[in-house]
Phi, psi and omega in degrees: 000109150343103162298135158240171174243008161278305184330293187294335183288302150320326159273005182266352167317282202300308188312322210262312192265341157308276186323342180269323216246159157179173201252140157218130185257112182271122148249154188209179185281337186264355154167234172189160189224136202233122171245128168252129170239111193230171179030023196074013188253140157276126173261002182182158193190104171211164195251164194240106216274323166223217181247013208289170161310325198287311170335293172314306194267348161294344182291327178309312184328294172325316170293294182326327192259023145207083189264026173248354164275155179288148163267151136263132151264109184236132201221138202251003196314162135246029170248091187234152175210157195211133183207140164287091154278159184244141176260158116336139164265106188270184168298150168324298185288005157276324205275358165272008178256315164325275188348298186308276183329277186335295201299322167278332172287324188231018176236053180293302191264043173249137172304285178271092167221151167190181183252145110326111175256126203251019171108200174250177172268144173305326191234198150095256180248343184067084179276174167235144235232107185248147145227141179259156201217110184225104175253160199245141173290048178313171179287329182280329177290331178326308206267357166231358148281334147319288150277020117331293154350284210273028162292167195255355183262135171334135162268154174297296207164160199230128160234143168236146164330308186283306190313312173272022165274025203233331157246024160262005199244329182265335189280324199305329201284326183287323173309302159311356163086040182235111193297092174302356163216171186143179216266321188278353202289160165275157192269332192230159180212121186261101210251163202220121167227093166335088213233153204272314200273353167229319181160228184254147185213125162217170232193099186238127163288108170269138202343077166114345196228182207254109165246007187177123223199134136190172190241146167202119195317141168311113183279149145057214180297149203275341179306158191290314166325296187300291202291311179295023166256310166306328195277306175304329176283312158342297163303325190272326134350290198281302185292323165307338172262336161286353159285003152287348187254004169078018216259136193209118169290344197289341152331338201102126160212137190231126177265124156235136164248138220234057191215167199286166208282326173290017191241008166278346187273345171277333177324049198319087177289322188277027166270005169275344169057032190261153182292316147253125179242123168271082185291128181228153164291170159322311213276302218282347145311333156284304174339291154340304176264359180079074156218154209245142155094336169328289172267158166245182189279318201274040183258171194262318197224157174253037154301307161339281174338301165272341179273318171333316192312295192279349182263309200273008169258127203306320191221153183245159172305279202233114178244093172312132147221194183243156171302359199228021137269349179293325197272326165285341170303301199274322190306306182302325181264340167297308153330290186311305187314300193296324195290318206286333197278323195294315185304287200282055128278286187330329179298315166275347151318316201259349151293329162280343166286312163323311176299288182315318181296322167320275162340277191307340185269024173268271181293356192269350172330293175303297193219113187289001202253359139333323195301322147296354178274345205266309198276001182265327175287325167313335201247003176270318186289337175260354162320291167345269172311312173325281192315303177296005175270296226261329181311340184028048179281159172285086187294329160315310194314285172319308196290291200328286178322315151330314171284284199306303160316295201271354109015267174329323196265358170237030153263188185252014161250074209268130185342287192303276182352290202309288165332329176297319192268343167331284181333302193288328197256359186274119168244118159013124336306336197293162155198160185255117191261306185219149166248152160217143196244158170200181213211081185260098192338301211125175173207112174083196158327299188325115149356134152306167163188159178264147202248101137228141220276084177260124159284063179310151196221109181214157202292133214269178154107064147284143168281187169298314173308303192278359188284342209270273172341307199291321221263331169301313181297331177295292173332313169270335147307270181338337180244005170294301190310314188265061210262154179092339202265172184275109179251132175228139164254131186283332178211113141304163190278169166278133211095001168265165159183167207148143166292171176321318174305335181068037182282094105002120189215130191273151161273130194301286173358078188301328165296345153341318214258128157298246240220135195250036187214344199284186211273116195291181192206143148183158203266132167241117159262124172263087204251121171260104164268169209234172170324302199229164128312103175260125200061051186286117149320115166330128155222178179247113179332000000 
């Protein structure tokens, strides 16, 4: 089939207005509010009071009739829980299996969890500053996590609320002409939202980032009076438990409240003693951020607002999921890959033919005996396409490989090369059993980089001593050879155990040990950092 650029140009139309659209499901404890979002506009919005069936199948309705837009989930919950930890400062290529372990270790039967990394201390041990973000599977989320499941539309990703309030707190400060960073910002920040499906959530951010999150249901009568009391007692709540936390209003502190237009005028600020309060409505807070169609001027709560927020922001904080989303996650980007690899081929086939045609009719213009050069590349390209129809090669594949190859080849840890100088510094007894490459996007400051994983093999009934000498000894070859690169061991055998340093400790215990004769194993990492991330993995900032 003939290629065009009216051909390509329409598909690259559709595919862009297919990617605007998508669905978000705000759940809270008091119920959930379902947004459609197309062309960057919200087109529809209603709440849904539970999970019951009758609830379940409009909303399915609702999924059908655009079942190729993602969903987002974004859940308002209280039962969330969130702590600041601290690591050793171990190597880079250590502290995210550390992570992992912490998360399973002391978040085994939580569903939804995952870390936030927040970077090192300036000073000190330089430790590394992590928040675990764990939210429980109550029976009612259950049950929308369930039918979620069985929809035909993609999950995006599961976000909370206090973690992405930290760049709606930031889009919101620019949209108001208020400079999110400089030497005058206040250290602290209080964003406060009235919301229909869980109460009030507030969210106080120390400069800039989520130090403190709770939630609290509405006391006594539903009047604007009553409530504009409650948000105020409320607050005033969160700041007295935040002076444990070092909380000082003299620091600076900026209030945004998020609530219906009767309740600003009730508002007592100046029992907060903040450098500034911003009463803001649903819509005039949407105003802000330029979203359209969310809000109306008389609404009352900012769920609309914040589930808008979080669907219409280019990047996320934080992107939860679950096992049993996971395998269509990936089944999907994989998928994503492969279309965008296909597209600029077919982009480029029709620019060179374009091209080639130009050309040739330029010159044969001139010397008539082109013409014939003109039919022989005609009858080469299709001979070509002949051979890729019968050949049933994977052309995504290949360009994928390609791309990932010539990458590689402009680093200085370039495949052949690299092995070579392994090989050459790996001496008797040790051998080099297996390689492996992987590709580490970076953290913070830290540089990308190519990572390989050489998988050593040396003779087991070693004592503690010698495994200890023989294993130092591997390390300083390897790392004379690689000399500039980060050389690390990722793993030891077992009864063995030890840091970058290789302080090394044998178990008395012979049962420590599966077999004491058998061949010991350990990971040597070679980490090159590179230019670029090349294929560098989706993450969320």
């Amino acid at each position: 089939m003939a290629l065009s650029l009216k051909s390509l140009s329409e598909a690259k139309k559709k595919l862009a207005s297919a990617m605007s659209a998508c669905f978000v499901l705000f759940i809270g404890d008091e119920g959930a509010i379902l947004i459609h979002i197309k062309g960057g506009k919200v087109c529809s919005r209603q709440f849904f009071a539970d999970a019951s069936p009758q609830n379940l199948k409009e909303m399915r309705e609702r999924f059908a009739a655009d079942a190729r837009a993602p969903l987002l989930l974004v859940i308002d919950t209280m039962d969330q829980s969130y702590m600041q930890q601290t690591l050793p400062p171990v190597s880079s290529l250590s502290v995210q299996k550390l992570i992992r372990r912490r998360l399973e270790r002391d978040f085994a039967g939580t569903g939804i969890k995952s870390a936030l990394l927040l970077g090192r201390e300036a000073q000190g041990r330089r430790d590394w500053n992590f928040l675990i973000v764990a939210l429980d599977k109550t029976p009612e989320l259950s049950a929308w996590l369930d039918f979620v499941a069985e929809l035909p539309n993609r999950l995006d990703g599961i976000y909370a609320v206090p973690v992405e309030a930290e760049r709606i707190v930031r889009d919101l400060e620019r949209g108001m002409g208020i400079l999110p960073e400089g030497k005058g910002r206040p250290q602290w920040t209080f964003l406060v939202s009235h919301n229909k499906a869980g109460g009030f959530r507030q969210v106080i951010l120390r400069n800039g980032h989520l130090a403190f999150t709770r939630m609290a249901q509405p006391i006594g009568e539903s009047t604007p009076e009553v409530i504009a009391g409650n948000i105020e007692q409320e607050i005033q709540n969160t700041m007295d438990y935040m002076r444990r936390l070092d909380f000082n209003p003299q620091d600076g502190l900026n209030i945004y409240i998020i609530a219906s237009a009767a309740l600003k005028p009730l508002i007592d600020g100046s029992r907060f003693k903040a450098s500034a309060l911003r009463l803001l409505t649903p819509h005039e807070a949407a105003g802000y951020l330029n979203i359209v169609g969310a809000t109306q001027p008389t609404d009352q709560f900012g769920d609309v607002f914040l589930a808008a927020a979080i669907g219409l922001s280019a990047r996320h904080v934080l992107r939860l999921s679950l096992p049993q989303f996971a395998r269509a996650d990936r089944l999907y980007r994989l998928i994503r890959m492969q279309r965008a690899a296909a597209l600029g081929i077919a982009s480029g086939m029709a620019m060179y033919a374009l091209g080639l045609g130009y050309t040739t009719y330029a010159i044969s213009a001139k010397d008539a005996e082109l013409s014939a050069a003109e039919t022989q590349h005609e009858k080469s390209l299709g001979q070509l396409r002949a051979e890729i129809r019968q050949s049933d090669l994977d052309v995504e594949k290949a360009g994928d490989m390609i791309e990932l190859f010539q990458q590689m080849q402009k680093e200085k840890l370039a495949p052949a090369p690299a092995i070579a100088k392994a090989s050459a510094a790996i001496k008797p007894p040790v051998t080099l059993k297996a390689v492996d490459w992987s590709l580490d996007a970076g953290k913070g400051k830290q540089p990308p980089a190519t990572v390989l994983t050489l998988t050593l093999q040396a003779p087991g009934g070693q004592s503690a001593d010698q495994f200890e000498s023989m294993s130092k000894q591997v390390l300083a070859e390897v790392g004379a050879a690689f000399s500039g690169d980060e050389v690390a061991y990722v793993k030891l055998p077992s009864g063995f155990s030890g840091s970058e340093r290789l302080d090394l400790t044998f178990s008395d215990d012979p049962s420590a040990r599966n077999d004491a004769n058998a061949p010991l194993e350990m990971d040597l990492a070679i980490r090159q950092p590179t230019s670029q991330a090349p294929l560098a993995a989706e993450k969320t900032p």
